[in-house]
C-alpha positions, -999 to +999 in steps of 0.1 A: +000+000+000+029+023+011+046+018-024+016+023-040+011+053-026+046+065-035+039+060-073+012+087-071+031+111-049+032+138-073+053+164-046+075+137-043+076+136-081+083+168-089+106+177-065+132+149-078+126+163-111+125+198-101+159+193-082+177+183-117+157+211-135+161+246-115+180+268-146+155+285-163+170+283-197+175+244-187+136+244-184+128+259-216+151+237-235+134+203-218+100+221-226+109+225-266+126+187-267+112+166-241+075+161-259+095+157-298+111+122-278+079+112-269+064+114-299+093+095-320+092+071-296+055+061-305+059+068-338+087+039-341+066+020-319+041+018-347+054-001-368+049-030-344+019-055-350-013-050-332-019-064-298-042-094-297-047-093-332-072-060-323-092-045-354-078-016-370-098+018-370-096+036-403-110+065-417-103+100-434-088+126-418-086+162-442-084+138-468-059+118-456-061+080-446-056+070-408-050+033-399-052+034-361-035+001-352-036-009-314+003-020-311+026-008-289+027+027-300-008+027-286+004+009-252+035+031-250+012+063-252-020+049-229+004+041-198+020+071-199-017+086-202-036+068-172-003+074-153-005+109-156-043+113-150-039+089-116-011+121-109-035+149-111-068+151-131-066+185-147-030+188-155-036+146-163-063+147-182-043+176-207-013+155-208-037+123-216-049+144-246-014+147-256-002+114-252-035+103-278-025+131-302+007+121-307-007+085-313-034+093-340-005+120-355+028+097-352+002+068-368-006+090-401+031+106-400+042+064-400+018+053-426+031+082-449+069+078-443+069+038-440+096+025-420+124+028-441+124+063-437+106+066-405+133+054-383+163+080-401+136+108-394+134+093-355+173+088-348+179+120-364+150+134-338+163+120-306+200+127-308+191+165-316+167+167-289+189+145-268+221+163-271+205+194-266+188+184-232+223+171-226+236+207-230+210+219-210+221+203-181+259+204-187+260+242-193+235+256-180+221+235-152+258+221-143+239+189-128+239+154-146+204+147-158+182+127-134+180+099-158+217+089-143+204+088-104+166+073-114+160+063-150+129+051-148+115+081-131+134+111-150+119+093-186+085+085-172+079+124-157+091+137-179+071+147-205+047+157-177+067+177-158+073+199-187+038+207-191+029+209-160+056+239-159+043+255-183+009+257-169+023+269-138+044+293-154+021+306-181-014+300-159-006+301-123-019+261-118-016+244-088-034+208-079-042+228-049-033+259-030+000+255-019+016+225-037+043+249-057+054+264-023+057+229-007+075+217-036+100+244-042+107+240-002+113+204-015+134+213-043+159+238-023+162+215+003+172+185-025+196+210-045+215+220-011+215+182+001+237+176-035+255+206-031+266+195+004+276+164-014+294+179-041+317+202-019+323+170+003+336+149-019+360+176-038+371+181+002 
């Protein structure tokens, strides 16, 4: 139960996440990169067979023909959705809507590239959007990404944690009155604790 609860911690959440992203310009780089990943990733992952043997959807879209095929692209892209939505509803339920955009979108961008060409366009993707997260961190944040302390974590939160910045920023949000403050207390206290850290081991 105690785990479980953990999973949906989302102060917990954010402030391992926030810890490794504090630099503003840091911030704004994960925000323009972190969602192009994403959506390579799925659209690779649609070139895999459907699950099940499930039926197809297909129909028109602006004159243009969509095969929605329930494969892993689809999986991929639905845990990452319900995972966010069990985090918070509003800001969940917005990044759900992403996650299914870039399904339906990465399906018709796969069907008209075919794989042969998909998978240059989706190498060529990552390592820009990659290396210049990798910058990000190196230049401006001067941490290592969180990916090296909890990789499972820094790739799964992600994509929401840069949305759910930008609300904040842009909008003000808040799951409820209170959580930035408590989080940011989090963060300070996470950055100083590596500080600490740092200076101890170049003593």
């Amino acid at each position: 139960m105690g785990n479980r609860i953990e999973l949906f911690n989302l102060e917990k959440h954010f402030a391992f996440y926030g810890a490794y992203h504090s630099n503003p310009t840091n911030i704004v780089i994960h925000m323009l990169f972190v969602w192009p990943i994403f959506f390579t990733a799925v659209l690779l992952l649609d070139f895999t067979p459907s699950l099940f043997n499930l039926p197809h959807i297909d129909f028109s879209l602006f004159g243009v023909h969509v095969s929605l095929i329930f494969n892993f692209g689809f999986l991929f892209a639905f845990v990452y959705a319900v995972f966010y939505m069990c985090l918070d509803v509003k800001a969940g339920t917005l990044a759900a809507l992403l996650c299914g955009v870039c399904w339906i979108v990465s399906s018709v961008l796969a069907t008209r590239l075919g794989f042969s060409l998909a998978w240059k366009v989706v190498l060529a993707v990552q390592l820009f959007c990659w290396i210049g997260q990798f910058i990000g961190h190196g230049v401006f944040e001067k941490r290592a990404p969180a990916l090296l302390d909890n990789l499972v974590q820094a790739f799964i939160m992600a994509p929401f944690f840069v949305l759910f910045e930008a609300l904040q920023t842009f909008f003000g949000y808040e799951p409820y009155p209170g959580f930035h403050a408590i989080v940011q207390a989090k963060i300070e206290t996470e950055i100083n604790e590596w500080k600490e850290k740092k200076q101890n081991l170049l003593n």
